[in-house]
PQR file with spaces between the fields and no chain letter, atoms N, CA, C, O and H, PARSE charges and radii, in Angstrom:
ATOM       1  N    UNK     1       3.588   26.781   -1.561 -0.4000 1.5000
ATOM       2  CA   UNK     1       2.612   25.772   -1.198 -0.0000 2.0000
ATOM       3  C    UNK     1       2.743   24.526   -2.070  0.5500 1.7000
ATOM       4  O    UNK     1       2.440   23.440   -1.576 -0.5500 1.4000
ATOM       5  N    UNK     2       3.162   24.601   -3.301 -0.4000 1.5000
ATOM       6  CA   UNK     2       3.017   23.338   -4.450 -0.0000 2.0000
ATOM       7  C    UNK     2       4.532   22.556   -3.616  0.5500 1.7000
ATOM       8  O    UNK     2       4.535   21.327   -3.680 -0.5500 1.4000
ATOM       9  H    UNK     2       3.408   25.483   -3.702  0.4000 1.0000
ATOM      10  N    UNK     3       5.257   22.947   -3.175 -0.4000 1.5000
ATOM      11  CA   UNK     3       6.137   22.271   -2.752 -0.0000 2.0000
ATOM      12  C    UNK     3       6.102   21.500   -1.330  0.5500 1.7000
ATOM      13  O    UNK     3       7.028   20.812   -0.901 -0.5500 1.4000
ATOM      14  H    UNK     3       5.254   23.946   -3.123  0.4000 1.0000
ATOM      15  N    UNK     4       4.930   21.724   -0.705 -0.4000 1.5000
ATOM      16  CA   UNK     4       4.280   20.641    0.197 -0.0000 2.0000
ATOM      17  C    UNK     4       3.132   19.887   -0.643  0.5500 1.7000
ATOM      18  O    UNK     4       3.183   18.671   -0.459 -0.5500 1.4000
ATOM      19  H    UNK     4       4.178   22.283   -1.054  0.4000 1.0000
ATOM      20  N    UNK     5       2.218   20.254   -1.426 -0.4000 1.5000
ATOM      21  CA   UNK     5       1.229   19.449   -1.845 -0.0000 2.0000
ATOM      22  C    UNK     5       2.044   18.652   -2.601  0.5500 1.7000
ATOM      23  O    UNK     5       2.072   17.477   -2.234 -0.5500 1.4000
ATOM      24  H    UNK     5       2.177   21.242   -1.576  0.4000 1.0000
ATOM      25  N    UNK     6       2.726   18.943   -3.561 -0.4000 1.5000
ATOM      26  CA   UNK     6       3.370   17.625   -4.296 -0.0000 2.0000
ATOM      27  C    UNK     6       4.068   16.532   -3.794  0.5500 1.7000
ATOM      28  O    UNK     6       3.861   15.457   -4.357 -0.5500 1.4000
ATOM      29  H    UNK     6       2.704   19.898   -3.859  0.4000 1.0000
ATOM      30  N    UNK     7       4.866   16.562   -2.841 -0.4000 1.5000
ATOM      31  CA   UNK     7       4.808   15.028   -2.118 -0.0000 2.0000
ATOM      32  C    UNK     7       4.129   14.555   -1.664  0.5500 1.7000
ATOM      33  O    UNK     7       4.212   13.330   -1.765 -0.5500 1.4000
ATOM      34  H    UNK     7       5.034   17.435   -2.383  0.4000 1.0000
ATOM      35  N    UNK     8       2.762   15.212   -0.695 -0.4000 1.5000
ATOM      36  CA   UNK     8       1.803   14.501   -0.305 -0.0000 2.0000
ATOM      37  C    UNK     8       0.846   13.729   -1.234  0.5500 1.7000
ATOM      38  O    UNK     8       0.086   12.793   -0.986 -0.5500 1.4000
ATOM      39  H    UNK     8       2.695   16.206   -0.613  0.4000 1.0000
ATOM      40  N    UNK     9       1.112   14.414   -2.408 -0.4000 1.5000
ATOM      41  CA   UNK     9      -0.069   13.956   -3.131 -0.0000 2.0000
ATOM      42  C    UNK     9       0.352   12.927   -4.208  0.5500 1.7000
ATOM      43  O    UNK     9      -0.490   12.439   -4.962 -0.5500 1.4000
ATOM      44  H    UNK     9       1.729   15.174   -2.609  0.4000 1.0000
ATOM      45  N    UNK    10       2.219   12.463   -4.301 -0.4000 1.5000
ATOM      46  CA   UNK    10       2.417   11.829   -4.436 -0.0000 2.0000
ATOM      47  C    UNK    10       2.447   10.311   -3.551  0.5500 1.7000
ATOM      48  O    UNK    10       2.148    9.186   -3.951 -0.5500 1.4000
ATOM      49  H    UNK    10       2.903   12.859   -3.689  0.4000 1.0000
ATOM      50  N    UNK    11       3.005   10.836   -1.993 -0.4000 1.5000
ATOM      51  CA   UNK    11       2.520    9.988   -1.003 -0.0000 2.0000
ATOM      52  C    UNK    11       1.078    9.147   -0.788  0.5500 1.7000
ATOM      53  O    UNK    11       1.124    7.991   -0.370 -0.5500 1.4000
ATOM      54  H    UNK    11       3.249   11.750   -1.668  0.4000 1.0000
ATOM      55  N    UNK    12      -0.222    9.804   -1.102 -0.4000 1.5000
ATOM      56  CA   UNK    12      -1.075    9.481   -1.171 -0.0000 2.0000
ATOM      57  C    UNK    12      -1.537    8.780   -2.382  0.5500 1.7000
ATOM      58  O    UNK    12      -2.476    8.001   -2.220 -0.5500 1.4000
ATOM      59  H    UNK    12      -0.259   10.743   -1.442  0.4000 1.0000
ATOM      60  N    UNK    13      -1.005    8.927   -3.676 -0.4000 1.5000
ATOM      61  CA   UNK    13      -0.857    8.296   -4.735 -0.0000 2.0000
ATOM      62  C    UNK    13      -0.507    6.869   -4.458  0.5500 1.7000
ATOM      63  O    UNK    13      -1.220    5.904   -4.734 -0.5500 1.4000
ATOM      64  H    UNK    13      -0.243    9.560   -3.808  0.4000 1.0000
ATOM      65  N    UNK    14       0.878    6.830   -3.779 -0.4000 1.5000
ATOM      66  CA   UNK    14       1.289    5.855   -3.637 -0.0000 2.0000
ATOM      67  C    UNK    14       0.530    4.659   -2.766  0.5500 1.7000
ATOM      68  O    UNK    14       0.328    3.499   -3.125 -0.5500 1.4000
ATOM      69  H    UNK    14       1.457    7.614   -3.555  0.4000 1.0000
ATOM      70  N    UNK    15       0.275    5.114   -1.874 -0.4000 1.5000
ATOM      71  CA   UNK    15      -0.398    4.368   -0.625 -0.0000 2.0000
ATOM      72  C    UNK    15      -1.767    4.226   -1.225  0.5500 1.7000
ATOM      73  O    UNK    15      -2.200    3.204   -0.692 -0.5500 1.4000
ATOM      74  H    UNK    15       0.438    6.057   -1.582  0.4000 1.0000
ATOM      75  N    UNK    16      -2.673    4.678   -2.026 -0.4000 1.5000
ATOM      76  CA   UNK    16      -4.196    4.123   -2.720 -0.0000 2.0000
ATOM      77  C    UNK    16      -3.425    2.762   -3.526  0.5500 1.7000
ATOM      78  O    UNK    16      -3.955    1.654   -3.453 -0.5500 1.4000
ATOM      79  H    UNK    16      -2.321    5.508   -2.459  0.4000 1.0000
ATOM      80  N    UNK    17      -1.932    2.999   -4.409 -0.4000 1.5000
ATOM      81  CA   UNK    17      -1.596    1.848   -5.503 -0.0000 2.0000
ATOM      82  C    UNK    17      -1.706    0.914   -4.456  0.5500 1.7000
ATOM      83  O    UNK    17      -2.590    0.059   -4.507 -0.5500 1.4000
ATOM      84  H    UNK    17      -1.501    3.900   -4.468  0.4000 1.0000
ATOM      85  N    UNK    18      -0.952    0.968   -3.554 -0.4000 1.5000
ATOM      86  CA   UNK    18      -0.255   -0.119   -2.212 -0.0000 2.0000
ATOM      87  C    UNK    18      -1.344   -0.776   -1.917  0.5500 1.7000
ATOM      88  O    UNK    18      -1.192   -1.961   -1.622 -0.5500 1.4000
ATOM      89  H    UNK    18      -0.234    1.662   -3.513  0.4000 1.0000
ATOM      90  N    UNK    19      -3.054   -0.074   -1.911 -0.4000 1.5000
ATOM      91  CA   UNK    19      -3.926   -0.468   -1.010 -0.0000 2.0000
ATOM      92  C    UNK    19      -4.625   -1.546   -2.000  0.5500 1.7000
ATOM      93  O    UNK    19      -4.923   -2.706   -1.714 -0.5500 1.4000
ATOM      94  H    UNK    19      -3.178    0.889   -2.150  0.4000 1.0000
ATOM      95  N    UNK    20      -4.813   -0.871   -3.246 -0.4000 1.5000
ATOM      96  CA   UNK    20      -5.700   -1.778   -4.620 -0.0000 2.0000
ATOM      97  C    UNK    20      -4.410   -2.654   -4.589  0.5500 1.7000
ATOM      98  O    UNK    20      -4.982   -3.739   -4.486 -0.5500 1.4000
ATOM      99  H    UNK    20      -4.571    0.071   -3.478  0.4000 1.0000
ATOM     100  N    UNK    21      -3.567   -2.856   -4.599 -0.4000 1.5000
ATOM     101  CA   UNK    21      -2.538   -4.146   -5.240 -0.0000 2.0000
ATOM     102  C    UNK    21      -3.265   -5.218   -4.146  0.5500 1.7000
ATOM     103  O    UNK    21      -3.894   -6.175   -4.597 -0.5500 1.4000
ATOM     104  H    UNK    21      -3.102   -1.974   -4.683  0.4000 1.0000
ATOM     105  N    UNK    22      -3.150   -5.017   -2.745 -0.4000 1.5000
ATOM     106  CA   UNK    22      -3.604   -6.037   -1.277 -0.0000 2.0000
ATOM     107  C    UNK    22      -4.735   -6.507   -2.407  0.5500 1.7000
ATOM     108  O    UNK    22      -4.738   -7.504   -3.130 -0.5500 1.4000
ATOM     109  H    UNK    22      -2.639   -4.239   -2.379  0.4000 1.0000
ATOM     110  N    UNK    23      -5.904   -5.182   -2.265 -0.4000 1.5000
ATOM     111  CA   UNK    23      -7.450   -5.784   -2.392 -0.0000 2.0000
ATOM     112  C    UNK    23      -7.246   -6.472   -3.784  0.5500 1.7000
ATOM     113  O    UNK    23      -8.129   -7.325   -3.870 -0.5500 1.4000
ATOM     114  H    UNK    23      -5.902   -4.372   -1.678  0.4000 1.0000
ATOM     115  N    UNK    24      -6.426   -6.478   -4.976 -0.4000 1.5000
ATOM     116  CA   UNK    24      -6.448   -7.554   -6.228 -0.0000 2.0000
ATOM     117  C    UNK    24      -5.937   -8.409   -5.695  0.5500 1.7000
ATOM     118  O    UNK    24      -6.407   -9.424   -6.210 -0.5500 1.4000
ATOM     119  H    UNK    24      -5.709   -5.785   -4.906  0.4000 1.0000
ATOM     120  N    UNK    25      -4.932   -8.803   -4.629 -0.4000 1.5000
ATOM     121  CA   UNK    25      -4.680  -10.005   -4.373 -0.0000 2.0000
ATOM     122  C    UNK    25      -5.623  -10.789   -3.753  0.5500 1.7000
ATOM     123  O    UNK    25      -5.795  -11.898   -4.258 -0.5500 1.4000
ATOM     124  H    UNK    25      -4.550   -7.978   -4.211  0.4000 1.0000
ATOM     125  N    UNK    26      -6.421  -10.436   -2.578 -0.4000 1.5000
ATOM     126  CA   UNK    26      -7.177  -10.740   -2.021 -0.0000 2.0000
ATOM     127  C    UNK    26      -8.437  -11.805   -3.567  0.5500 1.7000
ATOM     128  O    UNK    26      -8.813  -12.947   -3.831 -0.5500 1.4000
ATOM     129  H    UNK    26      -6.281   -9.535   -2.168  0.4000 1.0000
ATOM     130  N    UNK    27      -8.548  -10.571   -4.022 -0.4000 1.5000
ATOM     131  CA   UNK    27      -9.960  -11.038   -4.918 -0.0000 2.0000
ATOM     132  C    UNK    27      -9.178  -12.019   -5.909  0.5500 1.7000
ATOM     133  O    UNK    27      -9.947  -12.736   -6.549 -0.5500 1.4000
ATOM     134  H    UNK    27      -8.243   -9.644   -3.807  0.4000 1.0000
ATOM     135  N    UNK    28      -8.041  -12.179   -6.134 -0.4000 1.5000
ATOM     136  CA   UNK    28      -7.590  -12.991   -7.540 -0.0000 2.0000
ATOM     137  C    UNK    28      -6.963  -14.474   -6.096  0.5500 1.7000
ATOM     138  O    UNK    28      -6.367  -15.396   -6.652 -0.5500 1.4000
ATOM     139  H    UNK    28      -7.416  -11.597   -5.614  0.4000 1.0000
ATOM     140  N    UNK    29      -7.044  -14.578   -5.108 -0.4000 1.5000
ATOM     141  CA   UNK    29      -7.322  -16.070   -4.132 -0.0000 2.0000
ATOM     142  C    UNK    29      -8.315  -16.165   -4.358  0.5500 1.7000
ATOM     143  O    UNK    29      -8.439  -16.971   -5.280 -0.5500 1.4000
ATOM     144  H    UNK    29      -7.529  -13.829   -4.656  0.4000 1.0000
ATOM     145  N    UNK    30      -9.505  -15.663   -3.936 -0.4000 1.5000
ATOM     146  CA   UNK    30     -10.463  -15.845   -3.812 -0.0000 2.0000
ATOM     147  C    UNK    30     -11.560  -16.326   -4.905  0.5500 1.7000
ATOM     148  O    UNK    30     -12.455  -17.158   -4.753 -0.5500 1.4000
ATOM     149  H    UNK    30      -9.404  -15.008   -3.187  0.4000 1.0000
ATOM     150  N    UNK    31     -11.264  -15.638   -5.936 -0.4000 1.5000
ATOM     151  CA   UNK    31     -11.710  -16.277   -6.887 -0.0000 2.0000
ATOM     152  C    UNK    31     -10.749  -17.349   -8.110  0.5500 1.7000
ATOM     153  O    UNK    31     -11.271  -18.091   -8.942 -0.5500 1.4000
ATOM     154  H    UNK    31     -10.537  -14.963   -6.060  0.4000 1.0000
ATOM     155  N    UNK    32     -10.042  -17.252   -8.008 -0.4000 1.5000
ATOM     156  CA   UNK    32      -8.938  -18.501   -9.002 -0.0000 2.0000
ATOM     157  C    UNK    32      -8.660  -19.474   -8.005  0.5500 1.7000
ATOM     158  O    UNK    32      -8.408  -20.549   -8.549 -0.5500 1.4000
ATOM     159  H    UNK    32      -9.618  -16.649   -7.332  0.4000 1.0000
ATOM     160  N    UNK    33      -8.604  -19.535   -6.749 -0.4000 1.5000
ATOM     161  CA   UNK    33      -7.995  -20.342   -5.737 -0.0000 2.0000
ATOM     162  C    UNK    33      -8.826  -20.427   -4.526  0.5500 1.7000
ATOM     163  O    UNK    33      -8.148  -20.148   -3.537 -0.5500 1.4000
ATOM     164  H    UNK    33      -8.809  -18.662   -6.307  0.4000 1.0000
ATOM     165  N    UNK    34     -10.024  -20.707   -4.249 -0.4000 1.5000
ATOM     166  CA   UNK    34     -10.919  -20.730   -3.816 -0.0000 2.0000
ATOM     167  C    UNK    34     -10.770  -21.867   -2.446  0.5500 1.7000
ATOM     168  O    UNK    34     -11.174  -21.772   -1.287 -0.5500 1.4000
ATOM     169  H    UNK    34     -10.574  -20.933   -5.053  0.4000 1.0000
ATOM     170  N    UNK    35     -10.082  -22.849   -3.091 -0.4000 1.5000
ATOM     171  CA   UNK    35      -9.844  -23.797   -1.963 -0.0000 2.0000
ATOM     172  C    UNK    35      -8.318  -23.444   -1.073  0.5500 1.7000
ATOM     173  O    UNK    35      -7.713  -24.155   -0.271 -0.5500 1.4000
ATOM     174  H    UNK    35      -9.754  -22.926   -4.032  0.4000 1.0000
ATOM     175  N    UNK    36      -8.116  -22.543   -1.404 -0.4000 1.5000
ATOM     176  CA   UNK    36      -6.724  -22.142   -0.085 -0.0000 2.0000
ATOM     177  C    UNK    36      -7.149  -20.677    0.252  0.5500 1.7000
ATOM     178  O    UNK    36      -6.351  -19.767    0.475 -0.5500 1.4000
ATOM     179  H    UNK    36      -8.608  -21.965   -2.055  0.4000 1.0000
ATOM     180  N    UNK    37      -8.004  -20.608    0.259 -0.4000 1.5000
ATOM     181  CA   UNK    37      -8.773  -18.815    0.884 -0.0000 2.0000
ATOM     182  C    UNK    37      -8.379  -19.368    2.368  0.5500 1.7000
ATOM     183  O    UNK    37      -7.566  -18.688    2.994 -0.5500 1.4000
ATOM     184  H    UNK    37      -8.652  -21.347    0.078  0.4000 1.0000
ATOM     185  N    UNK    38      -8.737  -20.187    2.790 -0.4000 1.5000
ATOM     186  CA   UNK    38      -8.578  -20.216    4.189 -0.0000 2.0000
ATOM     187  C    UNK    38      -7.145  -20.152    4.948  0.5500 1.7000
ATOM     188  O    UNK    38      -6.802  -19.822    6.083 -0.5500 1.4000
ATOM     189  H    UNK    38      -9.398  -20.739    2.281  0.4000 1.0000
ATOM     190  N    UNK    39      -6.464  -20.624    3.790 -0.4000 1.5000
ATOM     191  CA   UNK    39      -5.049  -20.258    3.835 -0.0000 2.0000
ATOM     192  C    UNK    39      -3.939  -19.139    3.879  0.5500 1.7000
ATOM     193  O    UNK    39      -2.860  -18.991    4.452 -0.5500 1.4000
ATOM     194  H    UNK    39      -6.743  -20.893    2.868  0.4000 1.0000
ATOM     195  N    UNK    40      -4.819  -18.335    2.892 -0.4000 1.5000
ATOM     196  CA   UNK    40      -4.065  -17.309    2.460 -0.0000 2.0000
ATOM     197  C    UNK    40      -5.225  -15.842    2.430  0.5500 1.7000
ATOM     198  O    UNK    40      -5.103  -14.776    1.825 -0.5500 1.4000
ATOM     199  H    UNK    40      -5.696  -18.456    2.427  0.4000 1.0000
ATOM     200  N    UNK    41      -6.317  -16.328    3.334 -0.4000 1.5000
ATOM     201  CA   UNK    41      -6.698  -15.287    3.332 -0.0000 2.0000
ATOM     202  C    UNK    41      -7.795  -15.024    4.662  0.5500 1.7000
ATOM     203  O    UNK    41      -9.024  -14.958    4.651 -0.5500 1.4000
ATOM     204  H    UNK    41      -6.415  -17.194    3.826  0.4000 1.0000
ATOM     205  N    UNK    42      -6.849  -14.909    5.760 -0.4000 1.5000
ATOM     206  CA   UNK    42      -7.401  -15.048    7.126 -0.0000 2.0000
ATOM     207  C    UNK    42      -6.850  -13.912    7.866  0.5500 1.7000
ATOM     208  O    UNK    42      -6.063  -13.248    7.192 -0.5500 1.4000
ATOM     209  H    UNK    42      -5.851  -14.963    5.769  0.4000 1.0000
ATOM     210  N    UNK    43      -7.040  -13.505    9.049 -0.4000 1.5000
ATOM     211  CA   UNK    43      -7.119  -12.427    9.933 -0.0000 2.0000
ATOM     212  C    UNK    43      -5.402  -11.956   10.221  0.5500 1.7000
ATOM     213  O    UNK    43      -5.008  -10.803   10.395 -0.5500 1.4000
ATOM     214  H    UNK    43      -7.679  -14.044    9.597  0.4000 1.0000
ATOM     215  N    UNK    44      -4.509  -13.287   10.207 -0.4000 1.5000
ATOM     216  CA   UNK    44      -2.767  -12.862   10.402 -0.0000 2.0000
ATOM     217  C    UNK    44      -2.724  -12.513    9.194  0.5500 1.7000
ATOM     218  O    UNK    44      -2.361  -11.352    9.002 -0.5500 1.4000
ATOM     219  H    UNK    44      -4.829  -14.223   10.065  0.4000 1.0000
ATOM     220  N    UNK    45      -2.967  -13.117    8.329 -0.4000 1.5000
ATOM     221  CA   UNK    45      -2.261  -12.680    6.418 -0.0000 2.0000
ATOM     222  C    UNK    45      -2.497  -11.413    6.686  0.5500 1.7000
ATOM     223  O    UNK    45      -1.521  -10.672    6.800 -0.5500 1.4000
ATOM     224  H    UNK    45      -3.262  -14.059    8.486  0.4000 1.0000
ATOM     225  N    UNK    46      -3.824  -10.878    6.845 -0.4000 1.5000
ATOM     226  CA   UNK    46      -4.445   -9.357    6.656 -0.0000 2.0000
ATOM     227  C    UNK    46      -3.146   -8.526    7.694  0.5500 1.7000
ATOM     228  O    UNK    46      -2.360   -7.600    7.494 -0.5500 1.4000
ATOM     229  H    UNK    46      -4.617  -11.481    6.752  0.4000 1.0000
ATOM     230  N    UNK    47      -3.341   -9.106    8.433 -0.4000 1.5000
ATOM     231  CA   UNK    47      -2.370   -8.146    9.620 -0.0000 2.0000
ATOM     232  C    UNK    47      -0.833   -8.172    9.205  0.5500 1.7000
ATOM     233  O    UNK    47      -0.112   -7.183    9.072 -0.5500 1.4000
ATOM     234  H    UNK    47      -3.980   -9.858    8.595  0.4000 1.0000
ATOM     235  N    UNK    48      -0.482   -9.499    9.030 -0.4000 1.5000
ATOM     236  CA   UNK    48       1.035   -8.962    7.785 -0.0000 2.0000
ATOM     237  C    UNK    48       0.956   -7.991    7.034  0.5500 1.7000
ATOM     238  O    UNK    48       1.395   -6.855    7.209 -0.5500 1.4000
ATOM     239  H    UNK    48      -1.067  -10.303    9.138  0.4000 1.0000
ATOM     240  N    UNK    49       0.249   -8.524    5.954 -0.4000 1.5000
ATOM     241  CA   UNK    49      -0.042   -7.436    4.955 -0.0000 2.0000
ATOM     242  C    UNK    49       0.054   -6.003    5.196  0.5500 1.7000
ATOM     243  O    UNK    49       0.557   -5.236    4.376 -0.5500 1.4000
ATOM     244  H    UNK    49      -0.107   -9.447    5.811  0.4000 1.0000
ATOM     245  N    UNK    50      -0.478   -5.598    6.443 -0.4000 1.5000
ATOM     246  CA   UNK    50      -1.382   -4.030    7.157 -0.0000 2.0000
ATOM     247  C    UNK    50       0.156   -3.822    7.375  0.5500 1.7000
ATOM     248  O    UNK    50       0.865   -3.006    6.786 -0.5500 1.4000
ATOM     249  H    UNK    50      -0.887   -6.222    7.109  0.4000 1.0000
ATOM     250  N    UNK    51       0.563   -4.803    8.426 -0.4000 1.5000
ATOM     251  CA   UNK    51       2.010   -4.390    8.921 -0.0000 2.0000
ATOM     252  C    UNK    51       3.727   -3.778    7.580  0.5500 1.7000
ATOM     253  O    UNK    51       4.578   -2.891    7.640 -0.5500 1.4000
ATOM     254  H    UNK    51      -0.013   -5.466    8.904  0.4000 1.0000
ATOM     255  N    UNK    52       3.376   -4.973    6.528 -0.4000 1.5000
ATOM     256  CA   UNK    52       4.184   -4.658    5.031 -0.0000 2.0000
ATOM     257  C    UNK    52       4.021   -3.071    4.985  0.5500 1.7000
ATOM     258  O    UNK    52       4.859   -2.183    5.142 -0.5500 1.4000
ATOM     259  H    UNK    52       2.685   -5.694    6.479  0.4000 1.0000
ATOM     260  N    UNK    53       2.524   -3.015    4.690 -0.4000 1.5000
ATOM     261  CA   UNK    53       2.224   -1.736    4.020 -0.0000 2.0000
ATOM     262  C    UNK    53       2.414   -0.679    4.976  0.5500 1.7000
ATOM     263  O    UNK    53       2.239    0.426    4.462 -0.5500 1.4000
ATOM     264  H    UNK    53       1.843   -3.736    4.562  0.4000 1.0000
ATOM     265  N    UNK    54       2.667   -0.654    6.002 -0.4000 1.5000
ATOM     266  CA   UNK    54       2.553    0.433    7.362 -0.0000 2.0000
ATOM     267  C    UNK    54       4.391    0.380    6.619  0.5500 1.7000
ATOM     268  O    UNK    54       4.884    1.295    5.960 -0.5500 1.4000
ATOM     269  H    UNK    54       2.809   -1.552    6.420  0.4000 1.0000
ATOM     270  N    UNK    55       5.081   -0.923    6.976 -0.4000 1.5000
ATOM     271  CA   UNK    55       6.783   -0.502    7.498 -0.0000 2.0000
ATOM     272  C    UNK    55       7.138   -0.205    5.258  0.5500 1.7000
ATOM     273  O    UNK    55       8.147    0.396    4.890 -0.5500 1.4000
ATOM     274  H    UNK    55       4.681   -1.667    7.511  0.4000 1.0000
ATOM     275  N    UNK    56       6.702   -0.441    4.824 -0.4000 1.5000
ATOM     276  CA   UNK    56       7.182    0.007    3.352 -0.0000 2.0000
ATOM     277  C    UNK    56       5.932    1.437    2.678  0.5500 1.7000
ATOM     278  O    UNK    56       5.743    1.783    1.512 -0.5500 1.4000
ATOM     279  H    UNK    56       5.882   -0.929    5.123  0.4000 1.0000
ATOM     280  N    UNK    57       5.283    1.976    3.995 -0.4000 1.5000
ATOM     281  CA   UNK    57       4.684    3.167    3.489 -0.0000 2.0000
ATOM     282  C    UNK    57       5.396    3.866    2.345  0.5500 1.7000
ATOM     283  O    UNK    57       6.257    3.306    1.667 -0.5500 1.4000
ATOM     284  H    UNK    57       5.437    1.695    4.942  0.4000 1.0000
ATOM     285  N    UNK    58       5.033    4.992    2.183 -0.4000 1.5000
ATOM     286  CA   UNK    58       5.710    5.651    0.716 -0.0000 2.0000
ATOM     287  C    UNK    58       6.105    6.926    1.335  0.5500 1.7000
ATOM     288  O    UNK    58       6.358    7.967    0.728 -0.5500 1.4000
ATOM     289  H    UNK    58       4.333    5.447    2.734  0.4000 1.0000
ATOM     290  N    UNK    59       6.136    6.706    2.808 -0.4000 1.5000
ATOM     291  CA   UNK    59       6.660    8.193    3.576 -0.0000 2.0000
ATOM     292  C    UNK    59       8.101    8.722    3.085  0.5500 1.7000
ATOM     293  O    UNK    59       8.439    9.784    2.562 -0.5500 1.4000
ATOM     294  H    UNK    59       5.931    5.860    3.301  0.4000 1.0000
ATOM     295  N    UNK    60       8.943    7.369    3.521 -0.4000 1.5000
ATOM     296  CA   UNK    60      10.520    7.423    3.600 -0.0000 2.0000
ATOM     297  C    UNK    60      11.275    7.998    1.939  0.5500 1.7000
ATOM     298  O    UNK    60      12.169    8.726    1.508 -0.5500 1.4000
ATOM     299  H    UNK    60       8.669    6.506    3.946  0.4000 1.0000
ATOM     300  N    UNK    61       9.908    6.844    1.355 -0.4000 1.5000
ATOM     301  CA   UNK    61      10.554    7.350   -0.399 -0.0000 2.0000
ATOM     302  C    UNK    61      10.190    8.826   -0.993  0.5500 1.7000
ATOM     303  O    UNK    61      10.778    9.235   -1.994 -0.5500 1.4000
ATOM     304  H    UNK    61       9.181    6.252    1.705  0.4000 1.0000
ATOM     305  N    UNK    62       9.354    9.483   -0.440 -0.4000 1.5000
ATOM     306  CA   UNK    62       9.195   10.692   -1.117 -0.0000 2.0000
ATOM     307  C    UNK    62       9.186   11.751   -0.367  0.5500 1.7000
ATOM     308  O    UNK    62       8.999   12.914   -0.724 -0.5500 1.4000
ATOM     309  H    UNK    62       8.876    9.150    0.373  0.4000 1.0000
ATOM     310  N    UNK    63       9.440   11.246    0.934 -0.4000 1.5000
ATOM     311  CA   UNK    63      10.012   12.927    1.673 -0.0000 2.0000
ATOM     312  C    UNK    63      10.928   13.570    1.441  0.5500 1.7000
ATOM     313  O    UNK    63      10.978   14.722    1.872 -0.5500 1.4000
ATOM     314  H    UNK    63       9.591   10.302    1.224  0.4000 1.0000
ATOM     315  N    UNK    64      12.039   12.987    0.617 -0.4000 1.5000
ATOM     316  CA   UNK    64      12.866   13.266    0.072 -0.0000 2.0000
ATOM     317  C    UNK    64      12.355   15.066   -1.032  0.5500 1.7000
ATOM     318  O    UNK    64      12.885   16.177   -1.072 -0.5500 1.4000
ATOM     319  H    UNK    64      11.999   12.051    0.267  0.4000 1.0000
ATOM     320  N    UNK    65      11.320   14.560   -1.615 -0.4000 1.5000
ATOM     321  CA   UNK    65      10.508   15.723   -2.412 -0.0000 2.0000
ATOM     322  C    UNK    65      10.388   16.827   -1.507  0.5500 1.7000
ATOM     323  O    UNK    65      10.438   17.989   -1.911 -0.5500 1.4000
ATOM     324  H    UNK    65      10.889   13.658   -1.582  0.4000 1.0000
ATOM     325  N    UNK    66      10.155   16.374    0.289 -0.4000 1.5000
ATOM     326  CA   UNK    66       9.784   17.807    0.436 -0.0000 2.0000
ATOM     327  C    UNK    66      11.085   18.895    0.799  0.5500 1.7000
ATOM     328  O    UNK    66      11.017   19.913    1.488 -0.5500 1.4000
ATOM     329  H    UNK    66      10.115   15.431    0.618  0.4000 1.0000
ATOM     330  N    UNK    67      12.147   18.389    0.176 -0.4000 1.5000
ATOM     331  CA   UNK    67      13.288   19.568    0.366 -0.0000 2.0000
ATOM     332  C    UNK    67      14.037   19.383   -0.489  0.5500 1.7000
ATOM     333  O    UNK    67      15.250   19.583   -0.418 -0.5500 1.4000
ATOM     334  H    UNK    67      12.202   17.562   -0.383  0.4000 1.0000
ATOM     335  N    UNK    68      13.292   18.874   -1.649 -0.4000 1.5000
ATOM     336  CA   UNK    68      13.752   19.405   -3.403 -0.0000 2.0000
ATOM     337  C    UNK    68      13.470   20.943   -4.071  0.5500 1.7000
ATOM     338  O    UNK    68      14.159   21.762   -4.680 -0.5500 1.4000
ATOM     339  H    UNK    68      12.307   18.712   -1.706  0.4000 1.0000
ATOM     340  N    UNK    69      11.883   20.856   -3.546 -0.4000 1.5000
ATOM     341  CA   UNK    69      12.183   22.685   -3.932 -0.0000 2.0000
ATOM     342  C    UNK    69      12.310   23.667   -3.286  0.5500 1.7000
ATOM     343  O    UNK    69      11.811   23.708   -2.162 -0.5500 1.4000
ATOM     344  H    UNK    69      11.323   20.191   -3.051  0.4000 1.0000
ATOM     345  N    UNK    70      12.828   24.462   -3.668 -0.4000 1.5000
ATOM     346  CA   UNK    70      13.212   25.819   -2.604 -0.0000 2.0000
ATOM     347  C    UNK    70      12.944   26.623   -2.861  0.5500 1.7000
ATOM     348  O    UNK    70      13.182   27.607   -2.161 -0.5500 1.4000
ATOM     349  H    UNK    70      13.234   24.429   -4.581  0.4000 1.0000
């Protein structure tokens, strides 16, 4: 069993970092750069972003783990 939970739970590791890095970017426009929020922080940015984080998930990099142990 530890040899399925440990990639997932590295997978899921990964993808919470992926999610707080977006939301500090978000909050460090918003508050240091206040006058280009509208710029850089509107409904396509978000959907890039969603799309980045969907096609560079952390699936591809650590499935590799699930047929390391045997």
């Amino acid at each position: 069993m530890n040899a399925v939970v440990w990639p997932i739970a590295t997978m899921s590791n990964m993808a919470g970092v992926w999610t707080v890095t977006v939301v500090t970017l978000h909050r460090y426009i918003a508050v240091c750069l206040p006058h280009h929020v509208t710029k850089f922080a509107n409904l396509n940015v978000a959907r890039y972003q969603a799309s980045l984080m969907r096609a560079h998930r952390p699936t591809p990099i650590n499935s590799r783990r699930l047929f390391c142990h045997a």
